[in-house]
TORKOL-4160 file (C-alpha; in steps of 0.2 Angstrom, whole numbers, padded with zeros to 4 digits, m for minus):
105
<pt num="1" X="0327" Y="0181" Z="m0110"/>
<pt num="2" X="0328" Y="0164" Z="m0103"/>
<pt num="3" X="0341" Y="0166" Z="m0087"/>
<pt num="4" X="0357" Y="0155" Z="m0086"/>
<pt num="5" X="0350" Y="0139" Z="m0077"/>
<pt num="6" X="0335" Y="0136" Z="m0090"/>
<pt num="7" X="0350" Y="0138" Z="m0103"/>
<pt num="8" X="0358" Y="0125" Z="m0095"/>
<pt num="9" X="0342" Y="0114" Z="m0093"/>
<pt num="10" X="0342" Y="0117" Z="m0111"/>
<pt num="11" X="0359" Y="0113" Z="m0113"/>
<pt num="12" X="0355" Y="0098" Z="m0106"/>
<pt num="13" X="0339" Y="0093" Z="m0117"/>
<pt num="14" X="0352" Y="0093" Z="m0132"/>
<pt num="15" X="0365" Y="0084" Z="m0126"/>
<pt num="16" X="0352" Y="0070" Z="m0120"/>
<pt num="17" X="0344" Y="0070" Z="m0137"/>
<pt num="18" X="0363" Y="0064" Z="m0144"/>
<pt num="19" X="0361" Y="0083" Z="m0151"/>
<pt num="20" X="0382" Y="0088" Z="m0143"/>
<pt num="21" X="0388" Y="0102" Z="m0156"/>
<pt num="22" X="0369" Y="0111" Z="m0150"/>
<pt num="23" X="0374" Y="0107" Z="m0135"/>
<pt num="24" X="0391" Y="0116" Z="m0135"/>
<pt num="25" X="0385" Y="0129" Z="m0141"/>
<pt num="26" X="0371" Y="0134" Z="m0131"/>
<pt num="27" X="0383" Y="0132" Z="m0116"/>
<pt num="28" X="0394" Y="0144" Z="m0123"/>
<pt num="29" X="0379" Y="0157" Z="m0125"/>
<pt num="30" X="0379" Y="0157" Z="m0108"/>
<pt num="31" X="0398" Y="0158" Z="m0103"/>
<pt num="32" X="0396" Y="0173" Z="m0114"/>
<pt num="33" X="0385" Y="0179" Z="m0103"/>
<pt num="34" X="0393" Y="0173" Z="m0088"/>
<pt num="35" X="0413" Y="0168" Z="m0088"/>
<pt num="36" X="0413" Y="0163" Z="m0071"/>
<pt num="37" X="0397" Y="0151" Z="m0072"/>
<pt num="38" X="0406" Y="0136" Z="m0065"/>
<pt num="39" X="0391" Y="0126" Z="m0071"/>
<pt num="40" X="0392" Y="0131" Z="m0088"/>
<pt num="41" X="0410" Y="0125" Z="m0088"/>
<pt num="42" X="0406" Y="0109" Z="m0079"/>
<pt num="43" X="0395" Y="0103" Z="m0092"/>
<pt num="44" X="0404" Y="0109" Z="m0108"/>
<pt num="45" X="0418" Y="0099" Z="m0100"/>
<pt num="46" X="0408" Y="0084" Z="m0102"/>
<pt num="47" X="0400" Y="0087" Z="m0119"/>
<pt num="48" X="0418" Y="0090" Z="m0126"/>
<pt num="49" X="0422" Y="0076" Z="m0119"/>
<pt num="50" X="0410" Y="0068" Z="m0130"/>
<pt num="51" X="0414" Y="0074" Z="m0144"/>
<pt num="52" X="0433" Y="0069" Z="m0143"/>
<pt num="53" X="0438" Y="0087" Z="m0140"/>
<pt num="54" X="0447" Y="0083" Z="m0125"/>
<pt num="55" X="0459" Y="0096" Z="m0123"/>
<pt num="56" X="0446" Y="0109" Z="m0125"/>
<pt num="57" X="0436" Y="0097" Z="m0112"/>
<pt num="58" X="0452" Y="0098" Z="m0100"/>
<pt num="59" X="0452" Y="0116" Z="m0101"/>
<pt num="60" X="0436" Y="0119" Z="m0095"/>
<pt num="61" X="0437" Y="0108" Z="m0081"/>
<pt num="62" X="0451" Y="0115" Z="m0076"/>
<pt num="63" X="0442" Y="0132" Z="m0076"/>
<pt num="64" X="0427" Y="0124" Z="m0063"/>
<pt num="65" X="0443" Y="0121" Z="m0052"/>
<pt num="66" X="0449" Y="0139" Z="m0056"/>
<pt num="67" X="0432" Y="0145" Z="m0048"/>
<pt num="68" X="0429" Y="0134" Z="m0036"/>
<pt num="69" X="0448" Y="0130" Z="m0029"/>
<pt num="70" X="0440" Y="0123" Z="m0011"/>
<pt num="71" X="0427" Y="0109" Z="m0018"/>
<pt num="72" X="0434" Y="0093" Z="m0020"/>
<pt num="73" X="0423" Y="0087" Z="m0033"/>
<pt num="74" X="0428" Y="0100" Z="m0045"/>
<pt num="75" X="0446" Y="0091" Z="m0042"/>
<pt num="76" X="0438" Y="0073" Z="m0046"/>
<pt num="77" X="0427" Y="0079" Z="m0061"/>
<pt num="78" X="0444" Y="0086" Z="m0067"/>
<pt num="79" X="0452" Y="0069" Z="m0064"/>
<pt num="80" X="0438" Y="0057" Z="m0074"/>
<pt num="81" X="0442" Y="0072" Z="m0090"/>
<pt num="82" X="0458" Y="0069" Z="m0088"/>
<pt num="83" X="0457" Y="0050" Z="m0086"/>
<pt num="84" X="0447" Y="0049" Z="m0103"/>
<pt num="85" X="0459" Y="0061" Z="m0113"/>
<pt num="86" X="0474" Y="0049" Z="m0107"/>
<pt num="87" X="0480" Y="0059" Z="m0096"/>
<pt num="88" X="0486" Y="0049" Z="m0083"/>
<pt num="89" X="0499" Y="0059" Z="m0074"/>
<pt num="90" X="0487" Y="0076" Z="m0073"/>
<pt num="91" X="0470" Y="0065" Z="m0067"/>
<pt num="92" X="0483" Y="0057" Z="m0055"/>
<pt num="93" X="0487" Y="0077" Z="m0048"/>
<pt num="94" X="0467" Y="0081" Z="m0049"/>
<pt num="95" X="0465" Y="0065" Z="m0038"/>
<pt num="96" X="0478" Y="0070" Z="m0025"/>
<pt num="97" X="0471" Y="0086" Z="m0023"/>
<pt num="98" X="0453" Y="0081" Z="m0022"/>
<pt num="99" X="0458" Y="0070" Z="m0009"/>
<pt num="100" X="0470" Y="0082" Z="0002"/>
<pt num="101" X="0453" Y="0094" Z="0001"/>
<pt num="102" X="0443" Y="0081" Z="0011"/>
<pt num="103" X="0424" Y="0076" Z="0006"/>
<pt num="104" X="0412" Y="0089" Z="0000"/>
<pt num="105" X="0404" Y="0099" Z="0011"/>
């Protein structure tokens, strides 16, 4: 069985060959494996994001956050998702706290 990391490399292959429903959902194979796989939730963010499905796309960047509440680039990511859903006021919060975190370490 292919571990989560080649999933995602996978993941990846799909998405860069324009294939984004695959994509999806061989990311969500693995948060079915894994929940807490920030990874995972980073990237569907982005594919969903792709697809239009922002709120969905907002939801899982909002989960990399959940999981990783001290990294300030899970903050910015969240921001940009926010940004290209319209969601000004919420990417303008993701902003402030990625900021009041300091620069990744």
């Amino acid at each position: 069985m292919p571990s989560k990391f080649e999933l995602v490399d996978q993941a990846d292959a799909l998405k860069d060959e324009g294939k984004l429903p695959e994509a999806v959902a061989k990311l969500q194979e693995i948060l079915a494996q894994d929940e807490a796989f920030a990874l995972a939730h980073s990237k569907l963010a982005i594919v969903l994001g792709k697809l239009g499905q922002h709120d969905e796309a907002i939801r899982h960047a909002q989960r990399v956050c959940e999981l990783q509440p001290n990294d300030s680039f899970s903050f910015t990511a969240l921001s940009v998702t926010c940004v290209r859903a319209g969601r000004i006021q919420e990417a303008e919060d993701a902003k402030a706290r990625a900021h009041m975190l300091g620069p990744r370490r």
